[in-house]
C-alpha positions as CSV (number, residue, x, y, z in Angstrom):
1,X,126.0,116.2,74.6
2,X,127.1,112.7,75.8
3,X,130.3,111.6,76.7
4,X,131.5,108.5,75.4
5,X,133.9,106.5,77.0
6,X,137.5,106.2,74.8
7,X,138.6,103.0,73.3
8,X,141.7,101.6,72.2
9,X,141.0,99.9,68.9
10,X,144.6,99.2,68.3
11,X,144.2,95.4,68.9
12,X,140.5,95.3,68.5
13,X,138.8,92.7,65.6
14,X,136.4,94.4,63.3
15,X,133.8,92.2,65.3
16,X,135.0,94.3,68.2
17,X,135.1,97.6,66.6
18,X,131.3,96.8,65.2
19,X,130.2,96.1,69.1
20,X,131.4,98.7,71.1
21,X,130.2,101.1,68.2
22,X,126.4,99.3,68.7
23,X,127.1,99.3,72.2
24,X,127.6,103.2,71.9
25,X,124.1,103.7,69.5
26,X,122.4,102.1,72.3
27,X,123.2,103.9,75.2
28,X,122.5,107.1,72.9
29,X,119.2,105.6,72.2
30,X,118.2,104.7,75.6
31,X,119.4,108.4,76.7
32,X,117.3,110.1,73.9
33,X,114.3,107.5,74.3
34,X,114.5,108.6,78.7
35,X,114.4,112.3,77.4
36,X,111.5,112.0,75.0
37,X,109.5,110.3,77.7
38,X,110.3,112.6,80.4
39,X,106.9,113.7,82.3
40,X,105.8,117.3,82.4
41,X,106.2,117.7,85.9
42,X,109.7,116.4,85.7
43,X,110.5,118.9,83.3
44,X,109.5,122.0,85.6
45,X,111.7,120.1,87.9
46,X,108.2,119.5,90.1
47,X,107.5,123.4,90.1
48,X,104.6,122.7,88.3
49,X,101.8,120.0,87.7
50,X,100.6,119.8,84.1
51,X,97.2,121.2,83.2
52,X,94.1,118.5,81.7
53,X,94.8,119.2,78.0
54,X,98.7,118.3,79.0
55,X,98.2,115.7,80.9
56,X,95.6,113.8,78.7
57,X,98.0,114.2,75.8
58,X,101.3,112.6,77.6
59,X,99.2,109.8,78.4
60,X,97.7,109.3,75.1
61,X,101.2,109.2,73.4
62,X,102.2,106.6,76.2
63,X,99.1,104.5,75.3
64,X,100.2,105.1,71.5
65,X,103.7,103.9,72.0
66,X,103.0,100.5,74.2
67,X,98.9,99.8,72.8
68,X,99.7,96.2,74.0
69,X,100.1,97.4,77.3
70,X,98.1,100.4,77.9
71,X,95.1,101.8,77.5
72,X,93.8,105.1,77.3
73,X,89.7,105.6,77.8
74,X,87.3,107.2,79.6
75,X,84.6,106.1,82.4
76,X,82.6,109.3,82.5
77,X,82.2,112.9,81.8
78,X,81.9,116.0,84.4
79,X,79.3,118.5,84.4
80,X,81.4,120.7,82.5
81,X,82.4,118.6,79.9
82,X,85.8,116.3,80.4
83,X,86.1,113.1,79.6
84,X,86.6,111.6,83.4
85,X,90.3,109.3,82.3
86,X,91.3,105.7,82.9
87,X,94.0,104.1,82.3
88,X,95.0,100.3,82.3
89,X,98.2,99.1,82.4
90,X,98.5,95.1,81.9
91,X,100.9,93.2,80.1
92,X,98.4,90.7,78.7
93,X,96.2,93.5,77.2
94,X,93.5,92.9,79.9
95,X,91.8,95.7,79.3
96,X,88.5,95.2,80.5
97,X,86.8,93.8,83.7
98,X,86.1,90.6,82.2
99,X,89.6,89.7,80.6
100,X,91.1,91.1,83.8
101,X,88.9,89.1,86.3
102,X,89.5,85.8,83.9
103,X,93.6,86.3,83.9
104,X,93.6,85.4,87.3
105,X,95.7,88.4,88.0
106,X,94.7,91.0,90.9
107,X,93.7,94.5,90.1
108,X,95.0,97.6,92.0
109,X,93.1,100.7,91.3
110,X,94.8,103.5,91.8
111,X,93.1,107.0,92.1
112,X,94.6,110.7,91.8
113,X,93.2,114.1,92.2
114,X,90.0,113.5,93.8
115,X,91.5,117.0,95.7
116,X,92.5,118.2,92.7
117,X,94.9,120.1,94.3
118,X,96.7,117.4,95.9
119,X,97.8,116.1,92.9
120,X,100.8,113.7,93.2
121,X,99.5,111.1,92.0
122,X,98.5,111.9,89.3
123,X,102.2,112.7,88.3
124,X,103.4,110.0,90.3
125,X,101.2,108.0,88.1
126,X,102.4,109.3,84.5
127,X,105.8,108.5,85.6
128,X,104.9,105.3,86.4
129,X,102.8,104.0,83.7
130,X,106.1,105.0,81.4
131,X,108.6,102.8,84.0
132,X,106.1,100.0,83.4
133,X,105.9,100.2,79.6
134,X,108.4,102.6,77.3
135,X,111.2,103.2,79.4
136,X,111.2,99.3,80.1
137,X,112.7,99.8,83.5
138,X,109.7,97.7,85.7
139,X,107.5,95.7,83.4
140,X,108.3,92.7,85.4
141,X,105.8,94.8,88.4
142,X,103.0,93.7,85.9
143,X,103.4,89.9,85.8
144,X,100.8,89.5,88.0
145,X,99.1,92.6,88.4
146,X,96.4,95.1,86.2
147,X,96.5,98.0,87.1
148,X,93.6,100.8,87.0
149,X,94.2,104.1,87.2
150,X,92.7,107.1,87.5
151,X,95.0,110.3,87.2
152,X,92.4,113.0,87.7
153,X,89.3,111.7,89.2
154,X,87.9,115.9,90.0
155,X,88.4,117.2,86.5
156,X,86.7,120.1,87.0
157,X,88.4,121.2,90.2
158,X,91.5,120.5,88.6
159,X,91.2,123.0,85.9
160,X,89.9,125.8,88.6
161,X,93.6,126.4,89.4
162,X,95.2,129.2,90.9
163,X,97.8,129.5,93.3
164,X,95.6,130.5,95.9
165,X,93.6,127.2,96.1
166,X,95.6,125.6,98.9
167,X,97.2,127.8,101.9
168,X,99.0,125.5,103.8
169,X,100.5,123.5,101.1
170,X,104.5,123.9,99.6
171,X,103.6,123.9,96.1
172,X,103.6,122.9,93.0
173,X,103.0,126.5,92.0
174,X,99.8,126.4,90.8
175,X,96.9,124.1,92.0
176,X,93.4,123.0,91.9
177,X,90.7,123.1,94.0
178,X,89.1,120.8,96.2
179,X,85.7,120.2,95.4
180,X,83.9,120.3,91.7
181,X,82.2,122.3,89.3
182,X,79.1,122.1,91.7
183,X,81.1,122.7,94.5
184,X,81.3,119.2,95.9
185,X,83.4,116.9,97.8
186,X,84.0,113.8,96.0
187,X,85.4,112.2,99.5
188,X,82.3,112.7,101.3
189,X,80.3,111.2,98.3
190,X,80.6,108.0,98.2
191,X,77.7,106.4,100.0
192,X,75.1,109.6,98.6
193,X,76.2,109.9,95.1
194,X,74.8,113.4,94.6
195,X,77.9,114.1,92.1
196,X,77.8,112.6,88.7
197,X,81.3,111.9,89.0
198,X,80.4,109.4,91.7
199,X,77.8,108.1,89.9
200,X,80.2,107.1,87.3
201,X,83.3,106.0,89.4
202,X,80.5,103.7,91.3
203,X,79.4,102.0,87.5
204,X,83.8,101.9,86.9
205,X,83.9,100.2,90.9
206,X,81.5,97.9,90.5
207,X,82.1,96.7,86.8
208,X,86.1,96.0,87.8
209,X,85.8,95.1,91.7
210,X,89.3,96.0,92.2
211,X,90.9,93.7,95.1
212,X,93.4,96.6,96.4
213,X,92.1,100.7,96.1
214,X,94.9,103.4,96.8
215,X,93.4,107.1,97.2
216,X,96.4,109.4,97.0
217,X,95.9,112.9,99.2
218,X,98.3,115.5,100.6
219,X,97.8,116.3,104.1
220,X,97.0,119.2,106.1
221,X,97.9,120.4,109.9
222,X,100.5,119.7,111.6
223,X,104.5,119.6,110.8
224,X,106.4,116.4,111.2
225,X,109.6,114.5,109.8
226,X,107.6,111.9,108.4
227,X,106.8,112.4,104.1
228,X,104.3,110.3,104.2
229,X,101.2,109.2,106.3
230,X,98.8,106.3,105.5
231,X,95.3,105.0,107.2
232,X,93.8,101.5,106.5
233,X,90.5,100.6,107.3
234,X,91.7,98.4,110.3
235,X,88.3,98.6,112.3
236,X,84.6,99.0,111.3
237,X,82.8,96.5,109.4
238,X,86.0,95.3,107.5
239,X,86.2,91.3,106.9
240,X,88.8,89.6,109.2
241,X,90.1,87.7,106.0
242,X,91.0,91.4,104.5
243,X,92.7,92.9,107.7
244,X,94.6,90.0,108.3
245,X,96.2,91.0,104.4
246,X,96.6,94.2,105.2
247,X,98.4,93.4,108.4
248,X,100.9,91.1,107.1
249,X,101.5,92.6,103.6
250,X,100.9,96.9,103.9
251,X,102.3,97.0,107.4
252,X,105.2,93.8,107.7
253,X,106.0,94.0,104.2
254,X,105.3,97.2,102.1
255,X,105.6,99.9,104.4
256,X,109.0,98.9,105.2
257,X,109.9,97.9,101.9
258,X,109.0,102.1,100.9
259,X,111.1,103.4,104.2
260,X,114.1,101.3,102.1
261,X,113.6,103.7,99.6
262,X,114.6,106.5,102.1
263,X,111.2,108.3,103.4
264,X,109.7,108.1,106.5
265,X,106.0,106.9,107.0
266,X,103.2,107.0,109.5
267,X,100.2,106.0,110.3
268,X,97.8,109.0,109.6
269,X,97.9,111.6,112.3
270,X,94.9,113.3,112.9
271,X,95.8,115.4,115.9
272,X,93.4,115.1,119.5
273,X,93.9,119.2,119.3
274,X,95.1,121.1,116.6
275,X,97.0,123.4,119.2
276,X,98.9,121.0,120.7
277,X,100.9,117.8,119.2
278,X,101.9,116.8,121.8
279,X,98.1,115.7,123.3
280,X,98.0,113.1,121.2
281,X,96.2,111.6,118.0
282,X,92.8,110.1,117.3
283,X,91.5,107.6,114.3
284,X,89.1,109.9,112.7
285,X,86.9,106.4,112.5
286,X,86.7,107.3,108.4
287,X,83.0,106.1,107.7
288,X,81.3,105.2,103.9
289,X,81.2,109.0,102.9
290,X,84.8,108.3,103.0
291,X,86.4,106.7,99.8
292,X,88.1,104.0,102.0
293,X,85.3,103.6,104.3
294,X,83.4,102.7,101.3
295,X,85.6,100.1,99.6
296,X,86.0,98.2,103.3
297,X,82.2,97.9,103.1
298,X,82.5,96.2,100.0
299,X,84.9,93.4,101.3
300,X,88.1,95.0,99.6
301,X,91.5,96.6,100.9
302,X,92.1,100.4,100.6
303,X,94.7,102.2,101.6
304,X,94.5,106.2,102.4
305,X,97.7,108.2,101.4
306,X,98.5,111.2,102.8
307,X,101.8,113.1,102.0
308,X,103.3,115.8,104.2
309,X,101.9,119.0,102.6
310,X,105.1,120.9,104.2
311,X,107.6,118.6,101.9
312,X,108.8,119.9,98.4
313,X,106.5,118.9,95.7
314,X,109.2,116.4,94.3
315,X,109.3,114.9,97.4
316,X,105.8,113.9,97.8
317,X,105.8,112.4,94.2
318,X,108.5,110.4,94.7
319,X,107.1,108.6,98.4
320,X,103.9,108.3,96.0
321,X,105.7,106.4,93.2
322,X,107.8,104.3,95.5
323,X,105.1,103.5,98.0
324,X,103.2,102.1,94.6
325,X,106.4,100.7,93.4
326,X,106.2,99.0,96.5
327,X,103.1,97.5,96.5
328,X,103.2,96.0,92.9
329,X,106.3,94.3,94.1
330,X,104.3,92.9,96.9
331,X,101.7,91.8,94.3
332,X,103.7,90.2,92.5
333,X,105.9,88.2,95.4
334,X,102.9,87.3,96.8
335,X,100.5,86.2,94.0
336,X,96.9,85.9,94.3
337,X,96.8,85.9,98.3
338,X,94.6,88.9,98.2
339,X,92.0,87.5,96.0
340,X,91.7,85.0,98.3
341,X,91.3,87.1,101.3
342,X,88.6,89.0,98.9
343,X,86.7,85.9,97.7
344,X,86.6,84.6,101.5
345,X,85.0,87.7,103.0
346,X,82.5,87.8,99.6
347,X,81.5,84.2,100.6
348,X,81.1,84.9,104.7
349,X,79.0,88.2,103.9
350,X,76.2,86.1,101.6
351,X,76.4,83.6,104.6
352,X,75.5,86.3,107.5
353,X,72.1,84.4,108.9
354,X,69.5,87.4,109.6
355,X,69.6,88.1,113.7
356,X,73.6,88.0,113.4
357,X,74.4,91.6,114.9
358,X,75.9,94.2,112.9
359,X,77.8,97.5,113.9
360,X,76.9,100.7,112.1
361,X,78.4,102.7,113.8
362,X,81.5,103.6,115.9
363,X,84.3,105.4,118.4
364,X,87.4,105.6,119.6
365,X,87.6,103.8,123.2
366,X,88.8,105.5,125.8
367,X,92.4,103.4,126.1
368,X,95.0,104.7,124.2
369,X,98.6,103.5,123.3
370,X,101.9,104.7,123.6
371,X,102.6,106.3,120.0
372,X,106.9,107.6,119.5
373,X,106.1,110.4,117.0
374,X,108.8,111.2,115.0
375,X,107.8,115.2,115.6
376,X,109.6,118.7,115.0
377,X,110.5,121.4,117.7
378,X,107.9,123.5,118.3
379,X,106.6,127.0,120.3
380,X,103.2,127.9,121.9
381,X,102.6,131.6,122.1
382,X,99.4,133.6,122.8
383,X,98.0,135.2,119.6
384,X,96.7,138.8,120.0
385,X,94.5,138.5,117.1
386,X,93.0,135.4,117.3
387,X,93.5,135.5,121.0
388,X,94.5,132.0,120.6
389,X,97.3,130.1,120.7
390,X,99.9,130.4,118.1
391,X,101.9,127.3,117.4
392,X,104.9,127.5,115.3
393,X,106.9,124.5,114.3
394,X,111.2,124.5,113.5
395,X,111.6,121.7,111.0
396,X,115.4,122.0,111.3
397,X,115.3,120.8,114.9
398,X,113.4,117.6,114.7
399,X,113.0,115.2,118.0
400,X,110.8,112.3,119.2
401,X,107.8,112.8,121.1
402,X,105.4,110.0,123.1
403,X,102.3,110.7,122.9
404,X,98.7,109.0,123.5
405,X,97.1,107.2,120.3
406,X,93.6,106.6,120.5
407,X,93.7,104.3,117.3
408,X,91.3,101.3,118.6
409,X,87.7,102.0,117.5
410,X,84.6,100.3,119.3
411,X,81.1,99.6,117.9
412,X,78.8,102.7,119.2
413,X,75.4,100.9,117.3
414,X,74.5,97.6,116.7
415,X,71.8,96.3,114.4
416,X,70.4,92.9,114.0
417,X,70.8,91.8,110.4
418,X,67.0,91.3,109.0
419,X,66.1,89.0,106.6
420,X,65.3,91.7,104.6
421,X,64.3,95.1,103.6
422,X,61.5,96.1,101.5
423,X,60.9,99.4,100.1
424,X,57.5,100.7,99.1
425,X,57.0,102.2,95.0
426,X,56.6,104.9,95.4
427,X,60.5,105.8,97.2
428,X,61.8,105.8,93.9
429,X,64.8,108.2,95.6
430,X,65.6,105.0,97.7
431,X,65.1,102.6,95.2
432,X,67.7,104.6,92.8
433,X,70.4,104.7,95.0
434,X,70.3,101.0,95.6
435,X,70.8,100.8,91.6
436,X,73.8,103.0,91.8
437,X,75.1,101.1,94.5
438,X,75.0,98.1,92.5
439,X,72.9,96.5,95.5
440,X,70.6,93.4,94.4
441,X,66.8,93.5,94.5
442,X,63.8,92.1,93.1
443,X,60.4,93.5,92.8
444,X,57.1,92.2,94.0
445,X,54.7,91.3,91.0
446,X,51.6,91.3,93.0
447,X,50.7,92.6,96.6
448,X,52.5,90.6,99.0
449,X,51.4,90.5,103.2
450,X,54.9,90.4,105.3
451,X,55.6,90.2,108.7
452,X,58.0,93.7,109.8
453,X,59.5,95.7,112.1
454,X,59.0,99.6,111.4
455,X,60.6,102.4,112.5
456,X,58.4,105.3,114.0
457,X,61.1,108.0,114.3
458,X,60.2,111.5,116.1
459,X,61.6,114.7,117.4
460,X,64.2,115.1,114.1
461,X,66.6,117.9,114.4
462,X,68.6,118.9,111.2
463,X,72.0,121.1,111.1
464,X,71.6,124.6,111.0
465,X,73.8,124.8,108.0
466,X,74.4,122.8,104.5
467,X,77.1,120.3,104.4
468,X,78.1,119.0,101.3
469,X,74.9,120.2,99.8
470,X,72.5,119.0,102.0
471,X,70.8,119.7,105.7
472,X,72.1,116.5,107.5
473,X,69.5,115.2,110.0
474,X,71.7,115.1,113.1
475,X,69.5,113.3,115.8
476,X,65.7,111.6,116.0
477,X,64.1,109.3,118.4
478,X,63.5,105.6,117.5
479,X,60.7,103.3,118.0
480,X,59.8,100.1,116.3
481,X,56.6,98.3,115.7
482,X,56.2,94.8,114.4
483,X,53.1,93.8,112.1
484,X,51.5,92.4,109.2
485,X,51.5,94.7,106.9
486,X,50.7,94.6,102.6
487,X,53.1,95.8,100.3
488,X,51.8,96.6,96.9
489,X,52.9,95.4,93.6
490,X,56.5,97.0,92.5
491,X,57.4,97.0,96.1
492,X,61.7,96.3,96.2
493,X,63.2,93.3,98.4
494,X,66.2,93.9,99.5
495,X,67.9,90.0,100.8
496,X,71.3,90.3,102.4
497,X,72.6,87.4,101.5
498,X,74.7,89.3,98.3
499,X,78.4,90.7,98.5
500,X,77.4,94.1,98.6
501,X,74.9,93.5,101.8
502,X,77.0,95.7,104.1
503,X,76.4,98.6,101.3
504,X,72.7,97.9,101.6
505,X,72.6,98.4,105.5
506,X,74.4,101.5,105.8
507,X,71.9,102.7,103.3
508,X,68.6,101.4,104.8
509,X,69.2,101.8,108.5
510,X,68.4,105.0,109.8
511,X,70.6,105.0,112.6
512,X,73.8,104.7,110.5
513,X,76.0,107.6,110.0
514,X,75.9,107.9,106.1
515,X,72.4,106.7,105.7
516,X,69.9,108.2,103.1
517,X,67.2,109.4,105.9
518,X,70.7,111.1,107.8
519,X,71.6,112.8,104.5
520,X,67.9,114.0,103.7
521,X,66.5,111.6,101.1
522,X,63.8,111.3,103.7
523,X,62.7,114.3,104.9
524,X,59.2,114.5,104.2
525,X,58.5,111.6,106.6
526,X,58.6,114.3,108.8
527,X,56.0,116.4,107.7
528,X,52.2,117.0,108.5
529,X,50.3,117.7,105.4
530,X,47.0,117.5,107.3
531,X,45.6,120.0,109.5
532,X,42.7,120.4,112.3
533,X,41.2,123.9,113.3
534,X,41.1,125.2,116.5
535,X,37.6,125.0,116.8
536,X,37.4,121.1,115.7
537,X,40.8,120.4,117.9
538,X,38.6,122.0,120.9
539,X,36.0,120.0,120.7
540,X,37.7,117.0,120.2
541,X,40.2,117.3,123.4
542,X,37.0,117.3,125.4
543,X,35.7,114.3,123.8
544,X,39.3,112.3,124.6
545,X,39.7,114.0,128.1
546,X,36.3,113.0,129.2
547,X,36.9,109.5,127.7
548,X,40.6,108.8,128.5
549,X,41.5,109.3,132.4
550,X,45.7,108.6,131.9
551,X,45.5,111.1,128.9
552,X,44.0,113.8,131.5
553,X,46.9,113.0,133.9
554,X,49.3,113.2,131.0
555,X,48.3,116.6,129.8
556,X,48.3,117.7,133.1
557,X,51.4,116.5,134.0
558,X,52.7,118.3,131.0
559,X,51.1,121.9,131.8
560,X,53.2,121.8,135.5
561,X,56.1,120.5,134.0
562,X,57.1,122.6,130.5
563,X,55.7,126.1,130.7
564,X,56.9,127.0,126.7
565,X,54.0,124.2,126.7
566,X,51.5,125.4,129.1
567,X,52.2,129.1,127.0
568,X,51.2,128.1,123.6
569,X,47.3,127.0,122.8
570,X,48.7,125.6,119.5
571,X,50.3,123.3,120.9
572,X,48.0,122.3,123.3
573,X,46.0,121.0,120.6
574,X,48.3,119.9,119.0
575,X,48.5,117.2,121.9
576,X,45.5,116.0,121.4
577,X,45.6,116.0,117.9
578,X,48.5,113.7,117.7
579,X,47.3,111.5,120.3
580,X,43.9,110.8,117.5
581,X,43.2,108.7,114.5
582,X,43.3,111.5,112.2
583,X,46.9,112.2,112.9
584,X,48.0,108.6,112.9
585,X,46.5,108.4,109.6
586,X,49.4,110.2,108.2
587,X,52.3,108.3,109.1
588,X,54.4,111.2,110.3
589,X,57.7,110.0,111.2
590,X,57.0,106.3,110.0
591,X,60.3,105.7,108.4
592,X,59.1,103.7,105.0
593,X,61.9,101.0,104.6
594,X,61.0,98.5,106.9
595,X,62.6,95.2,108.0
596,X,61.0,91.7,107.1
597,X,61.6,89.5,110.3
598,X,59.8,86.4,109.7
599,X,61.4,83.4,107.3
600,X,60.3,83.4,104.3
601,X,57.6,80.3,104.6
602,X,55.7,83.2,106.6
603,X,55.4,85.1,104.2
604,X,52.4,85.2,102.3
605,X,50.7,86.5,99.0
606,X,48.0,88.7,99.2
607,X,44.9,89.0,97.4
């Protein structure tokens, strides 16, 4: 029951009387309108995290109460069902890409649940959304600002809850589970798109183009006094225009402005060996798998968050909501100088001129800074099972460590940008994830003659297990030929000189990390569908042995010099029979996207 303050109406007017009696209705309205708009996980006191059904309900009443504010809708549905949620909060009632892009105002997507078991942000979120709207206490944070949100991005894996899902993590009580319903990382999806779920957050992505992305996690490994951990995309193929934002507004400005709220945050710590914290920490270079890595290749900021999975649950939310508290204030101090940062590095990405080299790939150097850790005591002891060592941590003795920082990454591969790729028909695999990725094409209406480089790629090796659903292709030899070569009609040109041209390389190059021929879109490049017998291969090697004297030096050279080689008569053919016309016929290993080098007034129509 509520207290009200005492009053001496003795010498009081009836004007008087009739105000401090409003002034009492009020307060007793704001206090019952805070209770009726408390968030489920603030009810369990942060025990527990609401289930789907909960969760979508809260947010639909929210949407109910403030319709000129938020919106509740959908942007896909998971393979088992569930309406995939989104959420926009703007105080004009922008609530699609196209009133949102003409306000003027920037857009800060902001995604939960993606590990459905590290779920504060999601109820971060919630709590939010009703500070910004109901409860009245920040609308100002949306002057200049829409807001996209995304409370549970892995529906699925959210309802697969259990409190056994995560191991190492200090509640809420119950959680769910990392991947999805077909057992699938969603942050190692991004540049594949097996999942439909990424299928649909890449139509959401690319339809609002949000200028800032936040992907809220919870950590894992070590202990530490710091609540929260962060990684931008500071390196890689990032534009300069979008790191220099990131530099003077995440690290001078909103970082600190969170600390003021009392936590204690950290760049991400991925430790040089788990055993030891004291060896150091490494950037883990991210990559386009990676839901950051991804967003940097299309010329926008991210920001990874990681919270300390050792800290209550309550305290996890809270960094959550105040480090987004944060960064709407920064938004709206500092109007519109991230659009322009965005717009800038759009514009210098369709200007790239083909030749201009282009890393693909990278790693750490091998100088590291001086990093003062804000660490936790700590013991090393030898483990009789695991005959390992043992590392316990004592949070209530914390202490500053230095320690070596490898954070500085370096390219590892270079490319030359081409003018363009083209891809043949009949890779319609290739051809559909350039759709999904939004990249721009066109296709060839008749057969067309263009001057390329191709890739003739041998000696693949694949993993020896699945990751992520697939058998990646680890390593391959490269060689390139240049020629004139047809295309046929419905042939796909790929021109670089679009926003999303950094998306388009790290698909087509088959040297990059994440490409499709790394994640086994390619593989039957690889394979020999045409065959010679013995008896025909016999014959043949004479004929070339008697006609090619270096190929009789070679072979030899080969029998003295690899006996698994000199051992096997199949593969003694097979020597020869790679070495002919009839094998070459087959384009084994002739990677099919190829590169058009010449201008285009060389290229020419064909017949």
């Amino acid at each position: 029951m509520m207290k009200i303050a005492s009053h001496d109406f003795r010498h009081a007017s009836l004007a008087g009387i009739a105000a401090i009696i409003a002034g009492c209705l009020i307060t007793m309205d704001a206090m019952s309108n805070d209770t009726a708009w408390i968030t489920p996980a603030e009810t369990s006191h942060f025990k527990t995290t609401p289930n789907y059904v909960d969760t979508r309900a809260y947010l639909q009443r929210l949407a109910d109460a403030a319709p000129d504010t938020l919106k509740l809708t959908r942007f896909g549905v998971s393979p088992e069902g569930r309406d995939l949620m989104l959420v926009v909060a703007a105080s004009g009632g922008e609530f699609t890409p196209e009133a949102a892009r003409k306000s003027g105002k920037q857009i800060l997507m902001l995604q939960a649940g993606i590990h459905s078991g590290e779920i504060e942000g999601k109820d971060a979120g919630t709590m939010l959304l009703r500070d910004l709207t109901v409860a009245k206490k920040l609308p100002h944070l949306l002057d200049h600002t829409i807001l996209v949100y995304l409370p549970i991005f892995n529906v699925d894996g959210h309802e697969n809850s259990s409190p056994y899902m995560r191991i190492n993590q200090n509640g809420p009580q119950e959680m769910g589970f990392r991947a999805t319903a077909q057992n699938l990382n969603l942050n190692r999806d991004y540049l594949k798109a097996d999942a439909p779920e990424m299928r649909d957050w890449l139509k959401l992505f690319q339809a609002w183009l949000p200028d800032f992305f936040v992907d809220i996690h919870t950590t894992n490994g070590a202990d530490y006094q710091y609540d929260l951990t962060w990684y931008c995309e500071d390196w890689g193929p990032l534009d300069a225009n979008v790191k220099a934002w990131q530099d003077a507004a995440l690290k001078q400005r909103v970082f600190p402005a969170t600390e003021k709220r009392g936590h204690l945050l950290s760049q991400y710590l991925e430790l040089k060996d788990h055993r030891d914290i004291s060896k150091g920490i490494v950037n883990f270079g991210s990559g386009p798998r990676f839901s950051t890595g991804y967003v940097a290749l299309q010329n926008r900021a991210a920001l990874l968050v990681e919270t300390h999975m050792l800290k209550p649950y309550s305290n996890r939310v809270t960094s959550t909501y105040d480090l987004v508290v944060s960064i709407l204030d920064e938004f709206r101090s500092h109007p519109g100088e991230l659009r322009k940062a965005v717009e800038k590095a759009d514009q210098d990405t369709r200007a790239r001129k083909p030749g201009t080299e282009f890393a693909i790939a990278f790693k750490t150097t091998d100088k590291p800074i001086q990093y003062a850790l804000k660490a936790v005591d700590y013991t090393h002891t030898h483990s009789e099972i695991s005959n390992d060592t043992w590392v316990q941590y004592d949070p209530s003795k914390p202490k500053t460590i230095e320690v070596p920082f490898w954070q500085a990454l370096e390219p590892s591969k270079r490319v030359p940008l081409p003018e363009a790729y083209i891809v043949p028909p009949g890779w319609s695999q290739v051809i559909e994830k350039l759709q999904q990725h939004g990249i721009e094409f066109t296709r060839l209406d008749k057969p067309t003659t263009f001057y390329v480089a191709e890739y003739r790629l041998s000696h693949p090796a694949w993993a020896t297990s699945p990751f992520e659903g697939r058998l990646m292709l680890t390593s391959f030899d490269t060689g390139v030929l240049s020629q004139e070569r047809q295309y046929p009609a419905g042939s796909v040109v790929v021109k670089l000189d679009q926003r999303a041209a950094n998306v388009a390389v790290h698909l087509l190059e088959p040297d990059a990390p994440d490409s499709l021929l790394r994640w086994g879109f390619l593989n039957a490049i690889f394979e020999e569908k045409e065959y010679g017998d013995a008896r025909v291969l016999e014959k043949l090697a004479r004929e070339m042995l008697a006609k090619d004297p270096a190929l009789k030096k070679e072979f030899d050279s080969k029998l003295a010099s690899d006996k698994a080689f000199a051992d096997d008569p199949e593969a003694r053919l097979q020597f020869f029979y790679e070495r002919s016309p009839w094998y070459a016929e087959q384009n084994v290993g002739v990677y099919p996207v190829a590169r058009i080098v010449a201008q285009p007034t060389d290229i020419t129509a064909g017949n």
